[in-house]
N, C-alpha and C positions, 0 to 999 in steps of 0.2 A: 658762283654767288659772291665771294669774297672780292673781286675782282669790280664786280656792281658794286657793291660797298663800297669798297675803295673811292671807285672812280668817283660816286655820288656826293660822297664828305669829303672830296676835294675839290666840289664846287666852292664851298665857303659860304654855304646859305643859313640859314635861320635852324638852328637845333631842330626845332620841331618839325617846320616843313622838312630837314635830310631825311627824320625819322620817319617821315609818311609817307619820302618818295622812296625811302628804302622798300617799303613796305608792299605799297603798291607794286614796285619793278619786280619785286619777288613773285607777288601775286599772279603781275603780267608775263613773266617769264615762265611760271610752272603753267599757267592757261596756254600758254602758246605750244609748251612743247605737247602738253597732254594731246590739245586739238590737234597737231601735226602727228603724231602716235596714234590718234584715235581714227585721222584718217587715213594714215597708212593701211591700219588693222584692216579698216572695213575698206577703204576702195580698192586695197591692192592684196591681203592677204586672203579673207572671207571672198572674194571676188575667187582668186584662184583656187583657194578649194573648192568655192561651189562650182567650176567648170571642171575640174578635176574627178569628183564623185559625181557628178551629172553623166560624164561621158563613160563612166564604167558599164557592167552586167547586171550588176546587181540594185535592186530598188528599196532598200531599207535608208543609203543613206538620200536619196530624194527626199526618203518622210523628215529626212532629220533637215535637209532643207527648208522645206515647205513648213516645219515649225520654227525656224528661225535659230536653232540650237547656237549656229557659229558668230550669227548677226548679235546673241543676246550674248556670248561667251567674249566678244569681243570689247565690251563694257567694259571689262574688268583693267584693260590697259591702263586708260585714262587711272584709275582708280589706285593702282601699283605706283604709276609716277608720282601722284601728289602723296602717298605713304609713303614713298621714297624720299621726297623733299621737303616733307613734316619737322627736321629738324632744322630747316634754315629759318623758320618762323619764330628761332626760340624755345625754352623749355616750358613757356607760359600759353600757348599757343598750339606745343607738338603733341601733348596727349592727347588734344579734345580733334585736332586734323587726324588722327590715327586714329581714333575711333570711330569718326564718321568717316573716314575711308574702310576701314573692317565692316562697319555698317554697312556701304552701299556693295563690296563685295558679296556680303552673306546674300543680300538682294538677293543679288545678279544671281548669285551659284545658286540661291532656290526657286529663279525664272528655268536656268538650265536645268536643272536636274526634272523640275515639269514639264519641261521641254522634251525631252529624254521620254519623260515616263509617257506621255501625251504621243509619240511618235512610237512606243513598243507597242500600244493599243493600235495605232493606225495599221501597222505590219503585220500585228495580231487579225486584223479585222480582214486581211486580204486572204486568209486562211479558210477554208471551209469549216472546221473544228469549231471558229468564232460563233459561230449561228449556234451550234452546242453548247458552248463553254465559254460563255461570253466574261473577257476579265476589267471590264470597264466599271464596274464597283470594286473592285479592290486596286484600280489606276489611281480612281478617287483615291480612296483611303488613302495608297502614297502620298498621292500630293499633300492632302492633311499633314498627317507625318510630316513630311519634308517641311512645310510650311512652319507645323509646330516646334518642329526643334529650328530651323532657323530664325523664329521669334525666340525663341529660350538663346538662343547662341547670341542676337544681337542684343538683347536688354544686358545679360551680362558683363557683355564687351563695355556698352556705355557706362553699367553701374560700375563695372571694374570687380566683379565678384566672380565667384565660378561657377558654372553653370549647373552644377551639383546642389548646389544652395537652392538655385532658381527650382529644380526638378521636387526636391522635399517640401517646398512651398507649395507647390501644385500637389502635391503626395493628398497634402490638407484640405486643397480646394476641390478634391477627387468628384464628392457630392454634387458640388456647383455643373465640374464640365460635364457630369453625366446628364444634367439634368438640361445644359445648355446644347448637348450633344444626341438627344438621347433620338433623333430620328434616323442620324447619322449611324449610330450605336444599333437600333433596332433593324436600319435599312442594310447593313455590314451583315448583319446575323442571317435576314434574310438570305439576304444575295446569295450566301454563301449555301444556304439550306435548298435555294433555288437551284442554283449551279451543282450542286451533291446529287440533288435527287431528280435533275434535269425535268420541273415542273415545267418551267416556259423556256423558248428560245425565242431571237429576233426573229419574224416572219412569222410564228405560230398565230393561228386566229382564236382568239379566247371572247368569250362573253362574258363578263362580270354585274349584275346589272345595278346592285346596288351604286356604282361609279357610273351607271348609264354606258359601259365598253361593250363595245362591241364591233370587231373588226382587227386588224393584225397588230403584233406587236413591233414595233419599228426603232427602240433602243430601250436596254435594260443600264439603269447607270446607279449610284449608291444608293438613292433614297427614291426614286420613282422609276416605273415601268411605261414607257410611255406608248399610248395605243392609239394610232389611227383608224378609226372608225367609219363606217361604209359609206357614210355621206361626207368624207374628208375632214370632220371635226376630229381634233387631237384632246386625249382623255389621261390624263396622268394620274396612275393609283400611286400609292405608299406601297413601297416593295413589299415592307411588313403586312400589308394587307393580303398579297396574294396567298402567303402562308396562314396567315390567321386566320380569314374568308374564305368561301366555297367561288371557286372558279370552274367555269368549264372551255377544255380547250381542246381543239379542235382538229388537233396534229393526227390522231389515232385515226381518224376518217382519211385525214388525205395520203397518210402512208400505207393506209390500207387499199388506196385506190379507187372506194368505192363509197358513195355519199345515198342517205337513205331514202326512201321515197315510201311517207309513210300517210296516205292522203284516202280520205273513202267516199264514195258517192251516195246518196240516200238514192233506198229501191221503194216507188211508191209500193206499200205491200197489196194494196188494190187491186194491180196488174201482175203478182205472181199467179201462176197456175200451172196443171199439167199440161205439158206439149201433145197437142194433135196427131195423130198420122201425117194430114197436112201440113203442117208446121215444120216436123220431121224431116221430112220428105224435101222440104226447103230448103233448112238448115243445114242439110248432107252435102248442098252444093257449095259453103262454107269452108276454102281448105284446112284452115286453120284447125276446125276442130270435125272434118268430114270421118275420120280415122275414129276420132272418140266417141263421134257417134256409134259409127255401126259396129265395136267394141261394146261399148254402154246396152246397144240396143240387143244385141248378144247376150249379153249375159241377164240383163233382164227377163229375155225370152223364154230362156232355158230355167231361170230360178221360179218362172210363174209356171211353166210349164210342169216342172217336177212336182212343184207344190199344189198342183191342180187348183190354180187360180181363176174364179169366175172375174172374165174381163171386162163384162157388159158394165159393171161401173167402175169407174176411173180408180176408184179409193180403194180396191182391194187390190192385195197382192204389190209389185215393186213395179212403177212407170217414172221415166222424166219431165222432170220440173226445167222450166224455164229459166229460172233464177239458176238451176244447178249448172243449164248448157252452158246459160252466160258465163257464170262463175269458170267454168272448163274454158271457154275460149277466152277470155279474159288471162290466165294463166297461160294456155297455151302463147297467146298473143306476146306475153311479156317474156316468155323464151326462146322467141324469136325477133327478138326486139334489137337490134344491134346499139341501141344505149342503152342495154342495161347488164350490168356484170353476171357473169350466167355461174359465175365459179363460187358467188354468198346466196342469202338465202332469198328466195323466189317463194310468196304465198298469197293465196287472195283469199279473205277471209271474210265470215260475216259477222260483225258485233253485235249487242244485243239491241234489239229495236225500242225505237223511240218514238216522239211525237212527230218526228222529221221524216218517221219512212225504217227502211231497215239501209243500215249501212253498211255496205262492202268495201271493205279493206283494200289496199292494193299496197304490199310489204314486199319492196325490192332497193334494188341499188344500183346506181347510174354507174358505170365505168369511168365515168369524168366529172372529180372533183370542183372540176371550176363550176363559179357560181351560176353566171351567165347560160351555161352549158346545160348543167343542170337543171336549171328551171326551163329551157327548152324542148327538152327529152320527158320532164314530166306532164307540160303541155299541152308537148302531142301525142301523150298516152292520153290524157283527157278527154286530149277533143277528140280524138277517136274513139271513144268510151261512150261519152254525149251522143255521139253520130250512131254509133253501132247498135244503143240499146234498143231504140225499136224495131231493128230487125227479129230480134227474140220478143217479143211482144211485151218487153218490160217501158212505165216508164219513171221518169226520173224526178223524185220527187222534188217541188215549188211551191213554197206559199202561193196564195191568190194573187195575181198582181192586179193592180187597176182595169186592165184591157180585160183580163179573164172575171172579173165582176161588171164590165160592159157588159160583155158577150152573156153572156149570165141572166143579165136583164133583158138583153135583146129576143134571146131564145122563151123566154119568160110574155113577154109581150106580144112577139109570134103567137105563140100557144095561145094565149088568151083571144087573139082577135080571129083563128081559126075556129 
């Protein structure tokens, strides 16, 4: 620089113009070398480590690639030279250059260090543990952190104060940042209550319905849980919410392997009654439930018999009901059901009867959590349900619909004109 000087006041120009072209060549001189530094850094240094850490075994530093760690660390070159040559500018000039050079350093180091924290999450995530122990709310928090003390580190630098001053300032404003912070604060508290007592993980299926969710969880981060729902709408709750709120989640079904099937069909009560000889006699051909019959029809025999039961009417002594067979083949049906888990609990029950008919239960579990699947297997227990009941002489109770108040009238009309 002294050498510039020199040469420049020994043009013999006009004071003021030496003084400006002093000034400027200075200028032009540290912008040249920075730019020449800046692209050494990046085309030929950052260039070589990232083929360097590309071509090894291991894939942690890719993440550090793919966020840019060495692209954003190499900033700081440019940054170094011009605090280096803060003092040819003068003493009037070299504090306020070294300060906004210290400034755009702090930057830089609080791009990297998020950098850093943003690629431990990445690494973290390739882990199976991640779906448990998910630590992308407390990545957050870091970055916070890092952010806030490199705000405190660079206002100091410019004020010229210590940063210890700046910290007790805030001590005061504590109220303010809670209050500025306080989703941040409450969403931190969760996480953490989330992750202890491992309430949710990503992929769990949870309902919540006051937030309208329903469908899986697809990233947990500081302040929202975010949930993609079954028709592809994305539903973000306040983390605080899953703790404060009643959720239900849906993990204990599919680790269990077995998803419930808890649906009942109305029996018009009209068509119960006791089974025939003939009837009997039919239903034996039945494999399903031929065994429980002549079981059933055993022990009947022998319980009226002992008891010297008069058989000539149906109502005394112990005989088979229709509703009961069904009920038997219905059960037997579902135990031989290859979708349905035969290792929980299997019941076909009757609830209490209503204006709909009486309804029977059918309490089991599909072996195959998927949704699709499921609803397939219960289905075709249905429609085979539907199909089957009038072979036992049950049937299925239906409001009136339009055609059966034709038919209604038609049979009405008949009669009348016979």
């Amino acid at each position: 620089m002294t050498f510039i000087t020199s040469w420049i006041e020994n043009l013999n120009l006009n004071p003021t113009l030496t003084n400006y072209l002093i000034v400027i060549t200075k200028i032009l001189f540290v912008a040249v070398i920075s730019i020449i530094a800046n692209f050494i850094t990046k085309k030929i240094v950052v260039r070589l480590i990232t083929k360097i850490l590309s071509r090894n075994q291991f894939k942690w530093d890719d993440v550090l690639i793919e966020r840019k760690v060495f692209h954003r660390l190499s900033h700081i070159v440019p940054a170094i030279i011009i605090y280096s040559f803060a003092g040819v500018f003068g003493p009037d000039f070299q504090t306020l250059i070294e300060k906004l050079s210290n400034a755009y350093i702090i930057i830089i180091m609080i791009l990297v260090v998020n950098g850093i924290l943003n690629a431990i999450n990445d690494i973290y995530r390739t882990y199976e543990i991640s779906k448990t122990r998910p630590i992308k709310g407390f990545i957050q928090v870091g970055n916070i952190v890092v952010v806030a003390i490199g705000a405190i580190l660079m206002i100091a630098n410019l004020i010229g104060e210590s940063p210890v001053i700046l910290l007790g300032g805030i001590g005061a404003l504590s109220a303010v940042i809670m209050l500025v912070f306080q989703d941040s604060i409450l969403g931190l508290v969760a996480g953490v209550q989330l992750t202890t007592n491992d309430m949710v993980r990503v992929g769990d299926w949870i309902e919540m319905p006051k937030y309208n969710a329903d469908g899986d969880v697809i990233d947990i981060t500081l302040n929202t849980v975010k949930v993609q729902n079954f028709d592809n709408t994305i539903t973000m709750i306040p983390a605080y919410a899953l703790v404060s709120d009643s959720f239900k989640n849906w993990r204990g079904m599919q680790d269990a392997g077995g998803r419930r099937i808890k649906r009942s069909v109305n029996i018009d009560t009209a068509s119960i009654g006791f089974c025939t000889p003939e009837m009997i006699s039919k239903l034996k051909n039945i494999q399903v439930i031929a065994e429980y019959i002549e079981k059933r029809e055993k022990e009947i025999e022998e319980y009226n018999t002992e008891h010297q039961i008069n058989r000539s009417n149906p109502v005394n002594g112990r005989a088979m009901t229709n509703i009961g067979v069904f009920r038997a083949y219905v059960e037997n049906y579902l135990k031989r059901h290859p979708g349905i888990k035969q290792d929980m609990t299997i019941m076909v029950r009757q609830l209490a009867p209503t204006e709909t008919g009486l309804p029977l239960e059918i309490y089991a579990f599909t072996n195959d959590t998927r949704w699709a699947v499921y609803e397939s297997i219960q289905s075709d227990i249905f429609d085979h349900l539907y199909a089957v009941a009038p072979e036992f002489g049950i049937r299925i109770f239906q409001n009136p619909s339009g055609n059966d108040m034709r038919a209604m009238v038609g049979e009405l009309d008949q009669t009348n004109n016979e």
